[in-house]
Each structure stands twice: as C-alpha cells, then as structure tokens.
N, C-alpha and C positions, 0 to 999 in steps of 0.2 A: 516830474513825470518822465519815464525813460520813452525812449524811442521805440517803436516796432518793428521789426523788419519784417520781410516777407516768414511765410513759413519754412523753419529749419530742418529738415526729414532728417538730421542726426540727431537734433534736440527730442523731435516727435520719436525716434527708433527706441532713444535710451529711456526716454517718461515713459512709452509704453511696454518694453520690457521691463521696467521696475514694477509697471501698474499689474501686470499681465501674472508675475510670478513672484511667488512667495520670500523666495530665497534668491538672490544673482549676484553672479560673481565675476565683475567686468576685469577680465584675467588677460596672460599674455601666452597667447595657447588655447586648448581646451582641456575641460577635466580630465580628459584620459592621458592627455598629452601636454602637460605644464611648459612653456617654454621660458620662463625664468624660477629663480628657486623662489622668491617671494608667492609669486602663482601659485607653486608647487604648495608650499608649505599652507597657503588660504584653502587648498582643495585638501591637501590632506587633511586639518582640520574638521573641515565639512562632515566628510567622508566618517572620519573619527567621530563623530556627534552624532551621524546615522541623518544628518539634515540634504533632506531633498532640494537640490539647486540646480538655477539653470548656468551655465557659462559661457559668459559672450564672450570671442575673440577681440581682442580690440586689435590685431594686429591685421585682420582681416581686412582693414580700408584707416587710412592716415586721420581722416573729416571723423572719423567715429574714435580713435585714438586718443585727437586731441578735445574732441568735443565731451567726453565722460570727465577729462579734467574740470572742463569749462560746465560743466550741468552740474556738480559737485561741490566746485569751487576747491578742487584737493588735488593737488599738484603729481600723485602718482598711481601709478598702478598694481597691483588689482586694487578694486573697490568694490566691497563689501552693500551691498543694500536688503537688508531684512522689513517685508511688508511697506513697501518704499520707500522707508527711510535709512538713509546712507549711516552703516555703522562706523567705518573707516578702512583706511589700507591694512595691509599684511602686520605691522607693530602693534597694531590697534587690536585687530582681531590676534593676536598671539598674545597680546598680554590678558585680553577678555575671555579668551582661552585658557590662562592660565591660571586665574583668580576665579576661575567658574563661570564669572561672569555673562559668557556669551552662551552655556549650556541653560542655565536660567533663562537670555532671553528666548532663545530658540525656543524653549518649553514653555514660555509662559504667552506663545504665541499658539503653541499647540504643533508647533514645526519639526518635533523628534519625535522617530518611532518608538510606540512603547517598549 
C-alpha cells in the first residue's frame, strides 16, 4: 500500500487540465511563443493538424516543471496528452506525425477540423 501525502495542488493543476481539455501541450513557453525548438516543433505540428490545444507553460513555476515529469513518469518536456491520456514527448509525436499515426488518433477522437 503506497503512502498518502497531503493534497498536491501541482498534481491536482496538471489532472485537471488533462481532465478539463481535449488536447494539452505541457511545453516550454506558449503556443505563440515556443521557448525551445522541441516545444516549437509539438505546436507546429498541432497547428499543422488544425487540432485545438491548450498550452501550459511549465516554465511558469519550478513545482509545476518538475511535477509534469513526476505525473507522467517521462523525464522530458513538452508532453503531449490527448483526451488524458499521455501520448509522449516531442520524438513521439514527430514520429506519429510522421507515420500518420497521430492525424488518425486526433480524428478518430473527433479532435480535427473538417
């Protein structure tokens, strides 16, 4: 049986903006304004699919930072979550970007504009 600790308001921030929205892209920056090229290249994708996302800064607070590692269990950033399940980083979605793969799942969630 693991331990409980008090309630985590990083942990609670990130469940509920996975809960809350369709598409999120836990990036270093924001969509308009990518501050590394992996970011860049997660939003230009997006963008390029026509998929509506929100993007949270993680640069915005250290506790929210490292805590999207730690909710994940995936050591880098951005992170990808479609319908709250964590697709993966910037490799992950370029290569499922690449293979189609991630224009299938978008669509077969109903998440591209006709």
């Amino acid at each position: 049986m693991t331990e409980t600790t008090a309630a985590d308001p990083i942990h609670d921030f990130i469940a509920g903006a996975v809960a809350d929205h369709n598409v999120v892209l836990f990036m270093k920056g924001v969509p308009e304004q990518p501050q590394c090229g992996f970011s860049a290249v997660c939003v230009q994708i997006l963008d390029h699919l026509g998929a509506d996302f929100v993007g949270v800064n993680v640069l915005q607070n250290e506790a929210l930072r490292q805590g999207i590692k730690d909710f994940s269990d995936w050591p880098t950033i951005p992170q990808l979550y479609v319908k709250g399940e964590f697709v993966g980083g910037a490799d992950i979605v370029r290569e499922m970007f690449q293979s189609g793969e991630l224009k299938t799942l978008l669509d077969a969630q109903g998440l591209l504009e006709a």
